[in-house]
C-alpha positions in Angstrom: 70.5 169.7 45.0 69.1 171.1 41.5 68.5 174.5 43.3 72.6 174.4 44.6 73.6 173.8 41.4 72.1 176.9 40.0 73.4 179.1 42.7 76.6 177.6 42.2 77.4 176.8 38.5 76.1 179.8 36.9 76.2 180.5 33.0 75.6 184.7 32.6 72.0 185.4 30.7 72.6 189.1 31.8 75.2 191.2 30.8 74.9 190.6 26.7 71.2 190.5 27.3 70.6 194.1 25.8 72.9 192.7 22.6 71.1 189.5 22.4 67.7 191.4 22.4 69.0 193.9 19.7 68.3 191.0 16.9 64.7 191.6 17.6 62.3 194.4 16.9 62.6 195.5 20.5 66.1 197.6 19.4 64.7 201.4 20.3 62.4 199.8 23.6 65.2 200.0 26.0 67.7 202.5 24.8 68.2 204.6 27.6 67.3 205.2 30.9 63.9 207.1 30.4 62.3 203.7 29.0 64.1 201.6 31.3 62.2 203.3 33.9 59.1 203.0 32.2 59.9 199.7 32.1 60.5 199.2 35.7 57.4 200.9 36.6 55.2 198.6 34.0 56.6 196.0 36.4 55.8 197.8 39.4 52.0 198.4 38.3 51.9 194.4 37.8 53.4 193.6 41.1 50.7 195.9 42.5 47.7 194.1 40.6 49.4 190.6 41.4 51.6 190.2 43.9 52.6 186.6 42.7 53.9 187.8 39.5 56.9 186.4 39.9 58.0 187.3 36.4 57.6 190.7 36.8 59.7 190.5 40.1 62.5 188.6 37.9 62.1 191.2 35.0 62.1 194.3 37.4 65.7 192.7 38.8 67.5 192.4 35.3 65.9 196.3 34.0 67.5 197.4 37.4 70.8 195.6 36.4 70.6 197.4 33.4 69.8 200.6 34.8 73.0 200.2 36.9 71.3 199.7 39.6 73.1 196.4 41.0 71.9 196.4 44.8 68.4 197.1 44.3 68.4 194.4 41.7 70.2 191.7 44.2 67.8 192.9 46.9 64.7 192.4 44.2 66.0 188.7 43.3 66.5 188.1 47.0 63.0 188.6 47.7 62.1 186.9 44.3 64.3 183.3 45.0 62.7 183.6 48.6 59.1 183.9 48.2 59.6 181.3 45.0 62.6 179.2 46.1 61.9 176.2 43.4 62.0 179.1 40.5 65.6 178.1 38.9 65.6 180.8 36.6 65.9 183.8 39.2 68.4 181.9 40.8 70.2 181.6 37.9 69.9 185.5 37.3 70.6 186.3 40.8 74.1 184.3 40.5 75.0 186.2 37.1 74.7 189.7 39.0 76.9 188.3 41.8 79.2 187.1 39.3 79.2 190.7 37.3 80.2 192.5 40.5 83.5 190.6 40.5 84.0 191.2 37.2 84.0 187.4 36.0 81.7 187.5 33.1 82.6 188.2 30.2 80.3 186.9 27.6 76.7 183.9 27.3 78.5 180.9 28.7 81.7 181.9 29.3 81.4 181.6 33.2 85.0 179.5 34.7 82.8 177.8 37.3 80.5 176.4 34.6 83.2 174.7 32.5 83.3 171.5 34.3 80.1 170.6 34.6 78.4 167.4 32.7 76.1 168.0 29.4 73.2 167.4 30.7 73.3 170.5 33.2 74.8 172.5 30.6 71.8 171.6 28.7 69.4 172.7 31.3 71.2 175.6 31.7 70.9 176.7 28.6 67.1 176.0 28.5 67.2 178.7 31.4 69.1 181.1 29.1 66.4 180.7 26.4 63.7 181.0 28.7 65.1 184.4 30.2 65.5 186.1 26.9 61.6 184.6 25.6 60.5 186.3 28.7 62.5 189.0 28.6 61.7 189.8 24.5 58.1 189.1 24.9 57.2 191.7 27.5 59.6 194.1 26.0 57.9 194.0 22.7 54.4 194.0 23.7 51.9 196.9 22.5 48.5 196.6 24.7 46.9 198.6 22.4 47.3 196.2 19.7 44.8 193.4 19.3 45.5 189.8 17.5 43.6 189.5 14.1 43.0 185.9 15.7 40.1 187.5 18.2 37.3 189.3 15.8 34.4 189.0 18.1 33.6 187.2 20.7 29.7 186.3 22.0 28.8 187.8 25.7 28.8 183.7 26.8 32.3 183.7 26.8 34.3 185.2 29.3 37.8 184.8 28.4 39.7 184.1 25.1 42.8 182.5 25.2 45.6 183.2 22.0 48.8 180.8 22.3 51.8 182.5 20.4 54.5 179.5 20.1 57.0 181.6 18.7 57.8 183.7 21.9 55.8 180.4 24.2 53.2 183.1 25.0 49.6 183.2 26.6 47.4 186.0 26.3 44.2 186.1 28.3 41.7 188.5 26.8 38.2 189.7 28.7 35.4 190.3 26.5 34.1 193.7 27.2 31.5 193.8 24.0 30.9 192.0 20.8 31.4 195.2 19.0 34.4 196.7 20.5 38.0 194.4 20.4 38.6 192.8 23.1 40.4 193.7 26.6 44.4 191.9 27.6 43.8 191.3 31.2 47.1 188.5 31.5 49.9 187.2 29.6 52.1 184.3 30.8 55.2 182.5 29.7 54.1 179.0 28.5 56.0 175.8 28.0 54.7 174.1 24.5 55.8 170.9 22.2 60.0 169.4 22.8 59.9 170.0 18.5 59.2 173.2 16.8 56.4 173.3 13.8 52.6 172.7 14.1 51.2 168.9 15.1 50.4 166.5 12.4 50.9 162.8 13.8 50.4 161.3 17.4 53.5 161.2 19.2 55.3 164.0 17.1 56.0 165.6 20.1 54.5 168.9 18.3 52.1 171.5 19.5 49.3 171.6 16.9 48.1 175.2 15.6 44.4 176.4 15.3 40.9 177.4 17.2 40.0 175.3 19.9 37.8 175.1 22.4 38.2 173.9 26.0 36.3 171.0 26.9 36.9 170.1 30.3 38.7 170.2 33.5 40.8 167.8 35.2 41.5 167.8 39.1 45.2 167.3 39.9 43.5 164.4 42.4 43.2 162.2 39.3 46.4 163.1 37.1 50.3 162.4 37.6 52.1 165.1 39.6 53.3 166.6 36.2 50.6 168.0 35.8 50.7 170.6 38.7 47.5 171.9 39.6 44.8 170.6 37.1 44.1 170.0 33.7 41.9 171.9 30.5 42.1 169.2 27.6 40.7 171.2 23.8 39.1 169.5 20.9 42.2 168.6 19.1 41.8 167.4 16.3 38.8 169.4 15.7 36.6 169.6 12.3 39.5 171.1 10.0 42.3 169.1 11.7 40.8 165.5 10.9 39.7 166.5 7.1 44.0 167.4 6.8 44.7 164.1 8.0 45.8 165.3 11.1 46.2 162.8 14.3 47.2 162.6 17.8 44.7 163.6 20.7 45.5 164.6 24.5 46.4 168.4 24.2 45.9 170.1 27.1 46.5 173.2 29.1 47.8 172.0 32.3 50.3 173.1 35.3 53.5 172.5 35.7 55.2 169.7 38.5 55.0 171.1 41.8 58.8 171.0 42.5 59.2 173.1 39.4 58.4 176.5 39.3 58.3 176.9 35.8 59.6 174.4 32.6 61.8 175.0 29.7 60.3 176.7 26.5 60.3 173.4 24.7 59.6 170.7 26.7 56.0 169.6 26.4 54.8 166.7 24.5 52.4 169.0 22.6 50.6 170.5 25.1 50.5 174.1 26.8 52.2 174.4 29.8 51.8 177.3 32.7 52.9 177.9 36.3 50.7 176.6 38.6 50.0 180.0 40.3 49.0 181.1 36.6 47.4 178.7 35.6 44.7 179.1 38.9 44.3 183.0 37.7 43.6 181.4 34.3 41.3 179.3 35.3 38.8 181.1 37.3 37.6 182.6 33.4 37.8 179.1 32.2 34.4 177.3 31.1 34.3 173.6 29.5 32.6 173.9 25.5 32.9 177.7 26.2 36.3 179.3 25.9 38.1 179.6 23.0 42.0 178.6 22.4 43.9 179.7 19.8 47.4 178.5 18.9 49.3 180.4 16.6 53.0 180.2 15.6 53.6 183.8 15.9 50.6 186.0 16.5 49.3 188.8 14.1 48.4 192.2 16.0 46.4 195.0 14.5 44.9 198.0 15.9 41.4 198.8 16.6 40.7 200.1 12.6 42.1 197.0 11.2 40.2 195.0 13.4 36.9 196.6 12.7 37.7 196.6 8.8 38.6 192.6 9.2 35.4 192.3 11.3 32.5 193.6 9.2 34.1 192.0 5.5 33.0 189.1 7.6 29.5 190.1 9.7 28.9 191.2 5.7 29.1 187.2 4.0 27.4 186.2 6.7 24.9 188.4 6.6 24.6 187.2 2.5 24.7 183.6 3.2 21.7 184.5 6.1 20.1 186.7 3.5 20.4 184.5 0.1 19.2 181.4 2.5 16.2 183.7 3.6 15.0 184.5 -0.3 14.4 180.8 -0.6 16.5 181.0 -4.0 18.5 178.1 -4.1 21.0 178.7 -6.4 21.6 181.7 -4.5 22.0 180.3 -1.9 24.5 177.7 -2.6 26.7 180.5 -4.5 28.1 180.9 -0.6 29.7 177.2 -0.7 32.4 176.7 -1.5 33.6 173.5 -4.3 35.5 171.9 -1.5 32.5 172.0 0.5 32.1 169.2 3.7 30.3 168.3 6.7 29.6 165.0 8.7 27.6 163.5 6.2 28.2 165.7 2.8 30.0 167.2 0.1 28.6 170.2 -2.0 27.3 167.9 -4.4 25.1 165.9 -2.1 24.6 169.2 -0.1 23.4 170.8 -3.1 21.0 167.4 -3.7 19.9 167.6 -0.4 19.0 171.7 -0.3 17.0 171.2 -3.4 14.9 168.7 -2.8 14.4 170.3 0.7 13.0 173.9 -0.9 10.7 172.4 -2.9 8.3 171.8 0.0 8.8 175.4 1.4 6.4 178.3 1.2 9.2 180.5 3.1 11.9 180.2 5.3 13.3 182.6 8.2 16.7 182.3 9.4 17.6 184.6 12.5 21.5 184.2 13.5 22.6 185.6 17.4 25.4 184.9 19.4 28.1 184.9 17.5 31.8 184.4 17.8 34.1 184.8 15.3 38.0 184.0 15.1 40.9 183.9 12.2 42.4 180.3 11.7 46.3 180.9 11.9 47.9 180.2 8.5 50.5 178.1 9.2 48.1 175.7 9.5 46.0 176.4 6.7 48.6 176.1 4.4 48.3 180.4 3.7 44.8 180.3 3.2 42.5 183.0 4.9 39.7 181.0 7.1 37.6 182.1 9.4 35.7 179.8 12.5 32.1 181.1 13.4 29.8 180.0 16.4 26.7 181.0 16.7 23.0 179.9 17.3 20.6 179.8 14.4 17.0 180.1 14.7 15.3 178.4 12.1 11.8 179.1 10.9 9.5 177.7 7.7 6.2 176.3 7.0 6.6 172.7 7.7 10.1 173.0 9.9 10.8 175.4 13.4 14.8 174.5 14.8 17.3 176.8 17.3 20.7 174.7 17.6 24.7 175.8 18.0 26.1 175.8 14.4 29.8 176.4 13.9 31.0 177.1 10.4 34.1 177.9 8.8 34.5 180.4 5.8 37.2 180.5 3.2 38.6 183.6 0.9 38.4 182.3 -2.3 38.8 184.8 -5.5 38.1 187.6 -3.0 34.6 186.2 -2.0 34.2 184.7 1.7 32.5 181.3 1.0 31.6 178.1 3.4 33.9 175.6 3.4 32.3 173.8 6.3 29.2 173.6 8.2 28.0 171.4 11.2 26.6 171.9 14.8 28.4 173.7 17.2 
């Protein structure tokens, strides 16, 4: 019945699309035919690596449309609403062609056949409308030779990063390819996050929370409601900086989307991250439980490869001091890498500093060796605009009277110019 509707009561996404996009920084992407065709063939290259790319079948109709091209782009969105007949959206596109043939349209939402329909399907329909520009903007405005300052090295355990950018309900799949060189994009997909904009503070807020995360593990559909399509991925929210903010709620996942639903309205989670099913499988084949990073941004920084390797070695260079000052058995210079808000499980910097005093007194020497190491910017929107960095790694430990390898995850601070530790605890 849903799926008539659509063919039926149609609301044009289309033919302002180009002047709706214009508010944006894609303005000069699609100006002319030359990079419309680029476009189109970007879309054509995806198709080839994934047939089931069913956004790339839905974006390659509408840059057609706008090429002038209006029965290649029918006969594309044919093809699209049969091989994915619960996918509302291409429906919905396919209808606002048809109705631009006969000359009908003449602005968003100013169809005659969709002026007697209830609010609630006016609603839904204008979820569609935002989802079609999100998607539309998003891969229009992507650079592949960018990198997100969110990603600055990743150990060879970890297969797959994940970056969430809320803003344009975004998921970015990066392969590591070497701890030295930036990572590799190898998929982005649309994503469905929280029903209220802003980053998650309180259980039930209906917000999406914002931060590094880690997946912890997986959830057959064979033992979750059908809303959760395919399978579940819940992530350690709250994690170490989120419960020291105060921060509450639990049960964020990445999950699938209902099976009679191809895909869900940009805001329409209760907070967690939701993809199609079909991508959601090609996610998960790279996804490992207490391996693979998440991290949820508002709106995602990029850099290019100079900027990253600049970010990158300000911090190998503090940790190499903190490994080094740790090493000299010097404890005051040591502790000049904490920072005076300082925590972990059982300490502040005061009892820290007790504790790391009374310890070096009984050692002859100490050797600290430090591998494995991943490394990732905390967004600032949730850090209030401070600069923190997350860093896992192992730590082998070595003294007189005391031998110790063990996960450690720590989290630096920029304060007066100087990385320092604002947290330290296992991994």
């Amino acid at each position: 019945m849903l799926r008539r509707l659509f063919s039926l009561l149609i609301i044009p996404v289309l033919v302002m699309l180009p002047a709706d996009l214009s508010a944006g920084s894609s303005t000069s992407i699609l100006n002319n035919n030359a990079s419309i065709q680029r476009a189109i063939e970007r879309m054509d290259d995806r198709l080839t690596i994934f047939p089931q790319d069913f956004e790339a079948s839905l974006l390659k109709g509408l840059l057609l449309f706008r090429a002038g091209n209006i029965r290649n782009a029918l006969n594309e969105l044919d093809d699209l609403t049969r091989r994915a007949p619960d996918f509302h959206l291409a429906h919905l596109v396919r209808g606002d062609i048809l109705l631009a043939r006969a000359n009908t349209v003449s602005d968003i939402g100013k169809s005659p056949l969709a002026s007697h329909i209830g609010n609630g399907q006016k609603k839904r329909l204008q979820s569609l409308r935002d989802e079609v520009r999100i998607r539309f903007y998003a891969n229009a405005s992507l650079d592949p030779n960018k990198i997100p300052t969110q990603l600055l090295q990743l150990d060879k355990s970890i297969k797959t990063a994940l970056v969430v950018d809320k803003k344009y309900h975004r998921i970015y799949a990066y392969e590591n390819s070497d701890s030295s060189l930036p990572p590799r994009l190898a998929h982005d997909f649309y994503v469905s996050t929280g029903k209220l904009d802003g980053r998650k503070n309180a259980k039930g807020d209906l917000r999406t929370p914002e931060g590094v995360y880690f997946i912890t593990r997986y959830i057959p559909d064979s033992k979750l409601p059908s809303k959760y399509g395919i399978g579940a991925y819940p992530v350690n929210y709250p994690n170490e900086l989120d419960r020291k903010l105060g921060r509450t709620g639990d049960g964020i996942w990445l999950h699938g989307t209902e099976k009679s639903f191809y895909s869900r309205p940009p805001n329409d989670s209760e907070g967690c991250v939701v993809l199609t099913n079909i991508e959601l499988d090609v996610v998960a084949k790279s996804l490992e439980p207490g391996v693979t990073p998440v991290v949820i941004t508002d709106e995602i920084k990029w850099t290019d490869t100079a900027g990253w390797l600049k970010q990158r070695h300000s911090i190998l260079d503090a940790l190499e001091q903190w490994r080094g000052d740790w090493q000299s058995n010097d404890v005051n210079r040591y502790l000049s890498n904490y920072s005076s808000k300082f925590w972990s499980q059982d300490h502040n910097l005061k009892s820290w500093s007790a504790r790391k005093r009374r310890i070096a007194r009984s050692k002859t020497f100490q050797r600290v060796n430090i591998k494995n190491v991943s490394m990732f910017a905390y967004p600032q929107s949730a850090t209030n605009g401070k600069d923190i960095i997350v860093i896992n790694f192992v730590q082998d430990y070595r003294s007189n009277n005391f031998s110790s390898e063990m996960k450690k995850r720590i989290y630096f601070s920029k304060e007066k110019g100087k990385w320092r530790i604002l947290y330290e605890g296992k991994g």
